[in-house]
N, C-alpha and C positions, 0 to 999 in steps of 0.2 A: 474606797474611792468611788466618785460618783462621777456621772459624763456630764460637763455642763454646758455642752457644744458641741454641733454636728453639723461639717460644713464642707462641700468639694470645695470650693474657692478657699486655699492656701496662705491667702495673702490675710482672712479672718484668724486663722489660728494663728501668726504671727503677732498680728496685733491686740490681741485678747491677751495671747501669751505674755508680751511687754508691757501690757497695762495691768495685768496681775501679780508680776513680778515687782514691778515699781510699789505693788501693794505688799507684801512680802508674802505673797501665798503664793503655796508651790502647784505648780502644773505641770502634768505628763502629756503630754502631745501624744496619740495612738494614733496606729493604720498610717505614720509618714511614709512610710517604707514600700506603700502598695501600690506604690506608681512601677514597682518592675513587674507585679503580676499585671497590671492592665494595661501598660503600654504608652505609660505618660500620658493618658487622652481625660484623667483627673474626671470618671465617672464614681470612684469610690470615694464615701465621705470617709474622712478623717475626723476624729473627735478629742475634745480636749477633757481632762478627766483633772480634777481637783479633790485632798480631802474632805470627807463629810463633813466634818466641823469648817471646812471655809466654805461650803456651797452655797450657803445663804448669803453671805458676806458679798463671794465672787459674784453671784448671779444681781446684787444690786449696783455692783460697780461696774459692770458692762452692760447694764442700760444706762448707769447716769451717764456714759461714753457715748450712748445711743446705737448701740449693737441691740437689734433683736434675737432674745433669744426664745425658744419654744417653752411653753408651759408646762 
């Protein structure tokens, strides 16, 4: 698996996740859970991890969405 996203704001891994899904590549959402070690105040990123045969694929479909993602 590779991380094709890393992001505190919450409301991105949602919609990355739904616009990847509508594409049929699977995505595992990491770190949701770690809002109990820090107190809900969403300083930890969260990342979204996809197989390596869809990274290529995922990372061109969320720019045509117009999500920047880091190089």
């Amino acid at each position: 698996m590779r991380e094709l996203l890393r992001t505190t704001d919450p409301t991105i891994i949602t919609f990355a996740t739904a616009i990847l899904e509508g594409h049929d590549i699977v995505v595992f959402p990491m770190d949701v859970h770690m809002s109990v070690l820090e107190g809900s105040i969403g300083i930890l990123p969260r990342r979204l991890m996809v197989r390596d045969q869809d990274h290529f694929l995922a990372r061109q479909i969320l720019r045509d969405h117009d999500l920047d993602l880091p190089d």
